[in-house]
Residue, then its C-alpha position, 0 to 999 in steps of 0.5 A: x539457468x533452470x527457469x520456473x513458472x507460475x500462472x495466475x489469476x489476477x483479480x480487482x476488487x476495487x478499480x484501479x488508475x493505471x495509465x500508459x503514455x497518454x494517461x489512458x487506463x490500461x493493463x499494463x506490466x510495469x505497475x506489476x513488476x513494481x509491485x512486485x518488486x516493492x513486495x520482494x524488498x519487504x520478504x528479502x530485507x531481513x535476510x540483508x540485516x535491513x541494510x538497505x545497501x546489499x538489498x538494493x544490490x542484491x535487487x539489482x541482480x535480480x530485477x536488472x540493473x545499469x548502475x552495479x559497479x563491476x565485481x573483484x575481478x573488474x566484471x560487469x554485473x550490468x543485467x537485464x531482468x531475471x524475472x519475466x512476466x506476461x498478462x493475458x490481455x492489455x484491455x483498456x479501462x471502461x469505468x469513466x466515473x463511479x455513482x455518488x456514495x452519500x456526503x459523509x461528515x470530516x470535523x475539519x471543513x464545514x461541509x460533507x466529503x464524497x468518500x470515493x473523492x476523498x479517497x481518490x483525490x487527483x485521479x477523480x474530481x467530482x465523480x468524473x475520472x479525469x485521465x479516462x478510464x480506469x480498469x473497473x473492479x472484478x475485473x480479471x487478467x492472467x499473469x504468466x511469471x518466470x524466475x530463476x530456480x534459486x529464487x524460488x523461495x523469495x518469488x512465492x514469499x513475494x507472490x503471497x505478500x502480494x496477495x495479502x496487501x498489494x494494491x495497484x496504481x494512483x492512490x493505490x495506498x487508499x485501497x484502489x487497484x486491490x487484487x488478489x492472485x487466488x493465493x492463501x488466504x492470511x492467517x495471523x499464524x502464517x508462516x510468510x505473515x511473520x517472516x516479515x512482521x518487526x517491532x515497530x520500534x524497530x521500525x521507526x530507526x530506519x526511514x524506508x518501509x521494510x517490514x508489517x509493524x507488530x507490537x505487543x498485540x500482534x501483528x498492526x493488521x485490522x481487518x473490518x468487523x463487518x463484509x460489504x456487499x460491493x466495493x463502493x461500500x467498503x470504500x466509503x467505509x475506509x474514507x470514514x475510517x481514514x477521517x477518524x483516525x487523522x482527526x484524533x490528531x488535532x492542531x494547534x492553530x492555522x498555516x503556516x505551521x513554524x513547526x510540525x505537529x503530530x498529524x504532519x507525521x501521518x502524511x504530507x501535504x495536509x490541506x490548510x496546514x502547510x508547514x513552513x520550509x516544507x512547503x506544497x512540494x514536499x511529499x510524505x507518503x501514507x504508512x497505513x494503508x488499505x486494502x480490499x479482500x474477498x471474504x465470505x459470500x462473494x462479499x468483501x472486507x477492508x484491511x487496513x494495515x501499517x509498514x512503520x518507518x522513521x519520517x524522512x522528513x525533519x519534525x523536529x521534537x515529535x516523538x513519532x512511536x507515541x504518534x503511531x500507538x495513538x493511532x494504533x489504540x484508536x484502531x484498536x477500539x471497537x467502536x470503530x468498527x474493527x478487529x485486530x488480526x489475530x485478536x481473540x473475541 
């Protein structure tokens, strides 16, 4: 089996909780290959049809697996992983609280949020980072890959997307642990970009994220109008940006919820509106999520993009597509502070 290698150069743009045994802060690899893993998933799925039984197969020959039934001639097809990797160093974190950002105001309590809190609510409590420390921003490792020859295509594919959109660790969808790997810079035009762009009606018919959302505007990428001097800034800017899009959605009355409302499609739990039989355990993840990325400058931009897909969870008569374009048009509005990818002036 011919074998490639590739080395980069990974950078944090915003710190990121990645914890070994002890919860401690540290470099690690498994973060890494499940990054990498979530991402080659994204660039493989419309090569499967979106089926996601011959990508998880397919996957499993790749990455390894201990679960493939044997194939028609009763061989095993148990494997270790195709893919290896190394980092330059596994350094523990150093970064064991961040400085206060400024009370910014949320409609829904009676009192201000600290933004970098809101955004990074468990791995942080009062500005105290409550498993040690995380690895602090601009922090840099380098990444030693190798695949096999015929998988070429689909790792680079994977490597790009990466760079675009992947984030690192706890409360990694808030836009902590954005990396970058000094790969392409995104363009609405790219090539990689719309391999993996589908309709967002498309989207909604299957409940696993597979593609970036696209409707009749473009891509559902945004990116913010305005560059930050450092990532704290640019994190504020997010946790503002998150409150005004969930609060558009208003409810209806206090928990317990009998039904879903429209927010509950956004993520689950949502404090003080508990819905009945989906209790506190039930979990929902975030669909839009963020990112940091360096622009112009030595400065930074945030993006903010959706991987569309149908709730797992029972929500009875909301029509999740009209949800979604409710948020997409708050997005969309300039007051709001950005711009759609792509968008002409």
């Amino acid at each position: 089996m011919m074998i490639q290698q590739k080395s980069l150069q990974l950078r944090l743009h915003s710190p990121a909780f990645l914890g070994d045994a002890h919860q401690s802060g540290v470099w690690r690899t498994p973060p890494i290959k499940a990054l990498l893993r979530e991402w080659w998933r994204v660039a493989a799925a419309p090569e499967s049809g979106y089926d996601h039984r011959s990508l998880r197969e397919t996957e499993g020959l790749l990455f390894g697996n201990a679960w493939l039934e044997p194939d028609a001639d009763k061989n095993s097809r148990f494997c270790k992983s195709k893919v290896r990797m190394a980092l330059g160093h596994w350094d523990e974190g150093k970064m064991r609280q961040h400085e206060p950002q400024g009370k910014i105001d949320h409609p829904n309590t009676t009192f201000k949020v600290e933004p970098l809190n809101y955004l990074g609510y468990g791995p942080i409590d009062k500005g105290q980072f409550k498993n040690g420390a995380a690895l602090q921003a601009n922090e840099t490792n380098t990444l030693d890959l190798a695949w096999p020859v015929e998988d070429a295509d689909a790792i680079a594919h994977t490597l790009q997307l990466i760079n675009w959109f992947g984030t690192l660790g706890g409360r990694s969808r808030n836009g902590w642990g954005s990396l970058s790997l000094g790969l392409e810079p995104l363009s609405a035009d790219h090539a990689h970009l719309a391999a993996v762009l589908r309709d967002l009606k498309e989207c909604l018919k299957l409940d696993w994220p597979h593609a970036i959302g696209s409707d009749n505007k473009g891509a559902l990428i945004w990116e913010s109008a305005a560059t930050f001097d450092n990532w704290p800034t640019a994190m504020k800017f997010l946790a503002s940006t998150k409150i005004g899009f969930r609060t558009s959605l208003k409810f209806e009355g206090g928990e317990p919820h009998r039904q879903p409302q429209e927010r509950h499609v956004l993520a689950y739990p949502v404090t003080h509106h508990k819905v009945s039989g989906w209790g506190n355990e039930t979990r929902l993840a975030n669909q839009i999520r963020f990112k940091l990325f360096s622009a112009e400058d030595n400065k930074l931009k945030a993006r903010i993009y959706h991987t569309p897909h149908k709730s797992p969870l029972a929500i009875g008569n909301i029509d999740e597509l009209a949800v979604w374009q409710r948020i997409h048009r708050w997005l969309d509005d300039p007051q709001n502070k950005l711009t759609r990818l792509g968008a002409k002036p």
